[in-house]
KOLFIVEX-214959 format. One line per field, with one value per residue (C-alpha): x, y, z. Coordinates in nm, 4 decimals, m for minus. Layout:
! residues N
xx [X,...] $
yy [Y,...] $
zz [Z,...] $
***
This chain:
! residues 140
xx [m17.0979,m16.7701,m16.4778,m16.0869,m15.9127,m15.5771,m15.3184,m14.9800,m14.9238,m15.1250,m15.5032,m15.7288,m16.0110,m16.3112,m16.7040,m16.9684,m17.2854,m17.4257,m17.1411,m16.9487,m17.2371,m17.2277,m16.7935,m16.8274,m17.1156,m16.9334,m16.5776,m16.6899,m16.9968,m17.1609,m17.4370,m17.2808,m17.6197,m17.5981,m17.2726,m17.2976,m17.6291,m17.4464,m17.1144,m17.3395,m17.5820,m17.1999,m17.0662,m17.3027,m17.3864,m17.0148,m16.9834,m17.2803,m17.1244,m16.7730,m16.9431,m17.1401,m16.8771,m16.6799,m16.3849,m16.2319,m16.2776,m16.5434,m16.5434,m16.1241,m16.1158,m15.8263,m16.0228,m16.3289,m16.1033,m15.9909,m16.3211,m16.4149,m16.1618,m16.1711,m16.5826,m16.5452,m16.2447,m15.9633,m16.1107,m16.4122,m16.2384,m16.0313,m16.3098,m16.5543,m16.2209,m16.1435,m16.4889,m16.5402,m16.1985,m16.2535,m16.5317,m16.3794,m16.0411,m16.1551,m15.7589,m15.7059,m15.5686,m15.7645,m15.8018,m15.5383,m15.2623,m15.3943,m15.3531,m15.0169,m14.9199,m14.9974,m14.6762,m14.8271,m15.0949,m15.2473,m15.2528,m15.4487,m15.6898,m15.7583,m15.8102,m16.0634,m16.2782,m16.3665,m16.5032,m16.7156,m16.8201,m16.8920,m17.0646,m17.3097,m17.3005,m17.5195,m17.8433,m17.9480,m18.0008,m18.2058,m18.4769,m18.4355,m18.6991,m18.7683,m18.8193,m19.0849,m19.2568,m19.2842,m19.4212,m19.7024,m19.7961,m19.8135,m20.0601,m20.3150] $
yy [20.3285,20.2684,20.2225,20.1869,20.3779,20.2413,20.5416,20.5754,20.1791,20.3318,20.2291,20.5314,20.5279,20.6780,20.7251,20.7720,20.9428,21.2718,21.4187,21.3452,21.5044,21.8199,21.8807,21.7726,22.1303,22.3149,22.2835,22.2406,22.4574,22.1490,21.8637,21.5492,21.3653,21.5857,21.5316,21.1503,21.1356,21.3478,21.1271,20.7731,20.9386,20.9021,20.6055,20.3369,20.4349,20.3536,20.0677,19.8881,20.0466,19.8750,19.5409,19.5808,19.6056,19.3650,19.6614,19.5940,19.2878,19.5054,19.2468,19.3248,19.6478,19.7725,19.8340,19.9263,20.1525,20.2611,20.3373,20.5116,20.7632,20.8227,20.9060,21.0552,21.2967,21.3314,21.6741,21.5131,21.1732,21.3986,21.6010,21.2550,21.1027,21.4065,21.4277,21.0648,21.0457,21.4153,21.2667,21.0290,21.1927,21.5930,21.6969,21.6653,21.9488,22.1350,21.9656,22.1051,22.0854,21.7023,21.5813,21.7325,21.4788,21.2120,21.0517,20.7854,20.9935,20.7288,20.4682,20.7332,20.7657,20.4104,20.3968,20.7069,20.5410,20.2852,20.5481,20.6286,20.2936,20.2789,20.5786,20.4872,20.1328,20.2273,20.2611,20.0173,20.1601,19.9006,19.7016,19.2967,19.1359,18.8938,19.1648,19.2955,19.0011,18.8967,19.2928,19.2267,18.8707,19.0685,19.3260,19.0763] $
zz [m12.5713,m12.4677,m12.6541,m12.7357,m13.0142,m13.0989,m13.1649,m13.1790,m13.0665,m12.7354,m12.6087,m12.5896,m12.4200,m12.6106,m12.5738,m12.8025,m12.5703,m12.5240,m12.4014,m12.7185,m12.8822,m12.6782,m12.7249,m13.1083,m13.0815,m12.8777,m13.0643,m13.4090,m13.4167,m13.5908,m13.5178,m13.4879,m13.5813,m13.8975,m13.9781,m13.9289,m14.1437,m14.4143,m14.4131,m14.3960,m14.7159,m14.9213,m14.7335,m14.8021,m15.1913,m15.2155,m15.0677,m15.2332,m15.5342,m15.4422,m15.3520,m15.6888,m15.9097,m15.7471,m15.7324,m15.3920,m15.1083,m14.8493,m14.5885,m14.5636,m14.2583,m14.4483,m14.7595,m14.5860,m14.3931,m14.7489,m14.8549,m14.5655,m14.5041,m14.8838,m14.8719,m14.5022,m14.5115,m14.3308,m14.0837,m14.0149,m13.9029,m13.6881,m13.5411,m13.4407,m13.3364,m13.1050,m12.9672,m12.9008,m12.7009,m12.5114,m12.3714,m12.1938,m12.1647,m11.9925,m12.0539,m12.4133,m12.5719,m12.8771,m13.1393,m13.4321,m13.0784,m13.0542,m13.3933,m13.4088,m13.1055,m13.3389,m13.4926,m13.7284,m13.8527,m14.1427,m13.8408,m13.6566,m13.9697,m13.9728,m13.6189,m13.6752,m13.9570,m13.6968,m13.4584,m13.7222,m13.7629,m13.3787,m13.3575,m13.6559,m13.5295,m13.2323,m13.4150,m13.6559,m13.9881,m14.1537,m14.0149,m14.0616,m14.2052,m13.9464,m13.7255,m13.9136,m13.9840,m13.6160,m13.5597,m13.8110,m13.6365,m13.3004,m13.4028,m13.5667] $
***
């Protein structure tokens, strides 16, 4: 999947595919399925724990950006951010020499919590109903 990451008032292009994958390994010495599945396992408890309690408006991006960079972290919003844009973008510098080219830096972390939401966005992580139902007519 392709994509555009807004940084710096400047359109980057960014991909979310195997290659993204592979550089997020190879850099990080990390899965990028694992890290995704462990940053989603705290992300969605706390928004259904947000929308619950009626804390915060979760259908604003600004406070699900909030929320997000809060349960994801700053280095691992860098790190998906980095991969997802070197692998569409072969001459970015390393990482730590990237993020120091950024000037508004909690722009770029809002920008980076929806990478995460693209990259997690690809896969559907619960089943509608409907769906199911119309599965279960098929096999009778």
């Amino acid at each position: 999947m392709r994509f555009n990451v807004t940084i710096d008032d400047k359109q980057i292009p960014a991909r979310y595919t195997g290659k993204t994958a592979r550089l997020y390994r190879e850099q990080f010495h990390k899965d990028i399925f694992e890290t995704l599945s462990k940053i989603s396992a705290a992300f969605f408890p706390e928004v259904a724990r947000v929308q619950k309690d009626n804390l915060l408006d979760i259908s604003n991006p600004a406070v699900l950006a909030s929320v997000s960079m809060k349960v994801i972290g700053a280095q691992n919003l860098e790190e998906l951010t980095w991969a997802a844009i070197a692998a569409e973008n072969p001459n970015i510098p390393l990482p730590a020499d990237w993020v120091d080219t950024v000037e508004d830096y909690q722009g770029f972390l809002l920008a980076a919590t929806m990478v995460y939401h693209h990259m997690v966005g690809n896969v559907p992580l619960v089943e509608s109903e409907d769906t199911t139902e119309e599965d279960e007519d098929k096999k009778k």
